[in-house]
DRENPA-468877 format. One record per residue (C-alpha): residue in three letters; y, x, z. Coordinates in steps of 0.05 Angstrom, whole numbers, plus 5000, padded with zeros to 4 digits. Layout:
N
 resn    Y    X    Z
  ala    Y    X    Z
...
END
This chain:
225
 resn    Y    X    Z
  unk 4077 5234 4526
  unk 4133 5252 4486
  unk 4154 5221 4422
  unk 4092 5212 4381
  unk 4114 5202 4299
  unk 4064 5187 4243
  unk 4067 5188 4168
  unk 4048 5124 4146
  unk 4024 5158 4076
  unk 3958 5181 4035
  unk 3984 5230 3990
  unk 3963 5296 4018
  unk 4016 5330 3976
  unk 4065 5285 4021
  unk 4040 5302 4078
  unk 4044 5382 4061
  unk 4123 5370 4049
  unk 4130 5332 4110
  unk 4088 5371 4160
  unk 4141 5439 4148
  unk 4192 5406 4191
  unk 4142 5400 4243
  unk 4169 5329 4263
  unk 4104 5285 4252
  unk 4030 5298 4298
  unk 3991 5258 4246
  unk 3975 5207 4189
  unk 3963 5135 4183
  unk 3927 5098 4127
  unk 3897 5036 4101
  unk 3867 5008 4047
  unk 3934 4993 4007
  unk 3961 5056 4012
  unk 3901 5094 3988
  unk 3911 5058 3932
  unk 3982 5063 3917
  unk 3973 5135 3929
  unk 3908 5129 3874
  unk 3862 5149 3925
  unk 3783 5111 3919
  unk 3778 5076 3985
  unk 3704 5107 3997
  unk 3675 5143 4054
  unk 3665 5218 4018
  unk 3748 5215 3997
  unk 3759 5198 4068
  unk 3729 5259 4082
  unk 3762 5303 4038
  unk 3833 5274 4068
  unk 3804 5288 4141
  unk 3793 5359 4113
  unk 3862 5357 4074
  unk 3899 5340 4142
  unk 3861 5383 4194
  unk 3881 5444 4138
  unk 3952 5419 4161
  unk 3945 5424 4231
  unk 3958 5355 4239
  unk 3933 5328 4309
  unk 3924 5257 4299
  unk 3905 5218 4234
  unk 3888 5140 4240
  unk 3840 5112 4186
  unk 3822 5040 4171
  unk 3758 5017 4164
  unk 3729 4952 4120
  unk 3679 4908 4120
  unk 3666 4835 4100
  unk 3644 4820 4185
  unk 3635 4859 4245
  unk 3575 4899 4233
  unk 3607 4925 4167
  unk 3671 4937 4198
  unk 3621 4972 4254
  unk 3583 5022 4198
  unk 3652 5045 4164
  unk 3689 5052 4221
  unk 3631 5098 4255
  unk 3630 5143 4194
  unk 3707 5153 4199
  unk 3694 5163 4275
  unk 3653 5219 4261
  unk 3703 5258 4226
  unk 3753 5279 4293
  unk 3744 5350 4305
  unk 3765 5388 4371
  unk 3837 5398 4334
  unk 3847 5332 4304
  unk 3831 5266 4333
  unk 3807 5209 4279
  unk 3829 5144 4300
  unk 3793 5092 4275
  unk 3834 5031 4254
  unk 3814 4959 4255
  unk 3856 4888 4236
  unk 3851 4848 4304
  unk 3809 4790 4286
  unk 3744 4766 4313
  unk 3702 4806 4276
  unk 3746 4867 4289
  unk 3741 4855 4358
  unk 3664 4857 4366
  unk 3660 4915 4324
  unk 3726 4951 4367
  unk 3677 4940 4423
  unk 3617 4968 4389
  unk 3662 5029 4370
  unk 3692 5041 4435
  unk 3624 5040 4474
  unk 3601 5095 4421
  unk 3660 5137 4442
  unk 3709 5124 4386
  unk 3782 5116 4387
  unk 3800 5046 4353
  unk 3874 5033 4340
  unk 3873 4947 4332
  unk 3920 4929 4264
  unk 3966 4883 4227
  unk 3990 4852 4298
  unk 4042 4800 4296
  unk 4038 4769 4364
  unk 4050 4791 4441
  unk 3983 4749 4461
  unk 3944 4800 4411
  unk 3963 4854 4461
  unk 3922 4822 4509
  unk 3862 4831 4468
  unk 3879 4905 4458
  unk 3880 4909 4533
  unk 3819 4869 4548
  unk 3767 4917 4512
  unk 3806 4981 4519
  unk 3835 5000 4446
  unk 3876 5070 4445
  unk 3937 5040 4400
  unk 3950 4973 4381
  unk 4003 4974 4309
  unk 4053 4916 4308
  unk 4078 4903 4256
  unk 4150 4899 4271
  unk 4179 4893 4198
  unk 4146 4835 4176
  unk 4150 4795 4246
  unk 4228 4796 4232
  unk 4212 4766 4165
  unk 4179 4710 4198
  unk 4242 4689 4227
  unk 4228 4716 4296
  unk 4260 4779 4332
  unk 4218 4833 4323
  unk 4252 4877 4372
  unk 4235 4826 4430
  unk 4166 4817 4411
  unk 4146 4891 4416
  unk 4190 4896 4480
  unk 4143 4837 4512
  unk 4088 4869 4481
  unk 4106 4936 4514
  unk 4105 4892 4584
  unk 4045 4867 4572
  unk 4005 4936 4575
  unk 4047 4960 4623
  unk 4038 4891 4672
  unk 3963 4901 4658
  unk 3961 4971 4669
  unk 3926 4988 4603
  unk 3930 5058 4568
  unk 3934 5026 4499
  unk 4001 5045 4467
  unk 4045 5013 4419
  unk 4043 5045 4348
  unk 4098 5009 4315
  unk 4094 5002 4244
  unk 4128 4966 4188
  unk 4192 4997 4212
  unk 4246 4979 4155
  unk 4312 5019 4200
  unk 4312 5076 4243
  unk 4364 5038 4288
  unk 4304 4996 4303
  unk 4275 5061 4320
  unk 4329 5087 4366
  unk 4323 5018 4406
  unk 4260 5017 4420
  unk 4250 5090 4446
  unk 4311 5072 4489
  unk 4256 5025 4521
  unk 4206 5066 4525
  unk 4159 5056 4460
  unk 4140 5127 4436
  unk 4103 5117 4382
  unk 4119 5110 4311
  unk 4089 5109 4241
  unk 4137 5115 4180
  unk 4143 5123 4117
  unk 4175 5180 4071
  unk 4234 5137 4059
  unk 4253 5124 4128
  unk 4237 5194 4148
  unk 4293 5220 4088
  unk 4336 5170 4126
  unk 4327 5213 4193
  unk 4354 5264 4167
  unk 4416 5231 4127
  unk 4488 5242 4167
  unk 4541 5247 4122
  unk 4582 5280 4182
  unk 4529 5333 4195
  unk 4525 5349 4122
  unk 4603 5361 4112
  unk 4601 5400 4183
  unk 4549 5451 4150
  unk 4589 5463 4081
  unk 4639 5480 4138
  unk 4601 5530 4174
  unk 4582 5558 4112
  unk 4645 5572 4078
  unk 4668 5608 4136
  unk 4609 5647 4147
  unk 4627 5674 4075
  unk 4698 5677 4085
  unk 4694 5723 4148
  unk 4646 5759 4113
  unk 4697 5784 4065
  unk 4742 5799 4131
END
């Protein structure tokens, strides 16, 4: 697998703007951002953002489901199962608790994707390994504000999977600098969900941007030759 990027967003109108540079295969979303985005956090507007994003041709979207215990967390997380299509696959995302695990399990028996969230520890990954999750989302950002090296953690976390042979992935999240980024592919994590703000930051190079007004002032100038 190549590099995998995600917009961490749920403004469709963001994700039109961002999907014409063709650098991000999907969307990720939770609760909180539906709401900063002033989207209701109900099945039927999930649906219309499914539809919004498959319009897009985006491959991947990862939804969160909700629920006061595991059978709740079980019911909304089928429904948002049910809306992958051939040309976009619906990840269903769940916090890694107790009662996310038993209803991961339930989902994964019925043939959904589950993507375990809010992880802040390496022994967490063992969970994700034990019952077979697709992604598990560290979150790397606020582990540093903990006091503890979140770079380290998601390398031991990459070990992990890779010492127990699991084909869960790492979907980093929380990311707070793309130099964080750049590390962590050097190791071999490939997936990442961002925001808009870090993805503006990709593309900021004061260098590249002075090499360009070069280029173009001699593409006039020869023009005129």
């Amino acid at each position: 697998m190549s590099l995998n990027l995600l917009l961490d967003n749920a403004d469709p109108s963001i994700w039109t703007k961002w999907f014409k540079l063709g650098i991000f295969n999907g969307v990720t979303t939770n609760p909180t951002l539906l709401k900063e985005a002033n989207q209701p956090c109900t099945l039927e507007n999930l649906f219309f953002l499914a539809q919004e994003a498959k319009k897009l041709n985006y491959k991947e979207l990862h939804i969160q489901a909700w629920g006061e215990d595991s059978l709740d967390l079980f019911k909304c997380g089928l429904a948002i199962g049910k809306l992958s299509t051939p040309n976009m696959h619906v990840h269903v995302k769940i916090p890694i608790s107790k009662e996310g695990c038993k209803a991961a399990v339930e989902l994964i028996k019925a043939r959904i994707s589950v993507t375990f969230t809010a992880c802040y520890q390496v022994k967490q990954v063992l969970i994700a390994s034990a019952i077979g999750c697709s992604y598990i989302a560290p979150y790397m950002g606020r582990i540093n504000d903990e006091g503890r090296d979140g770079k380290a953690e998601l390398i031991n976390m990459q070990k992990v999977l890779e010492g127990t042979g699991s084909n869960c992935k790492i979907l980093v999240a929380s990311i707070r600098k793309t130099t964080d980024m750049n590390y962590l592919a050097c190791q071999g994590i490939k997936s990442f969900t961002i925001n808009k703000e870090i993805a503006e930051e990709l593309f900021e190079c004061e260098s590249t941007k002075k090499a360009i007004e070069k280029f173009q002032k001699d593409a006039i100038f020869s023009r005129k030759m």
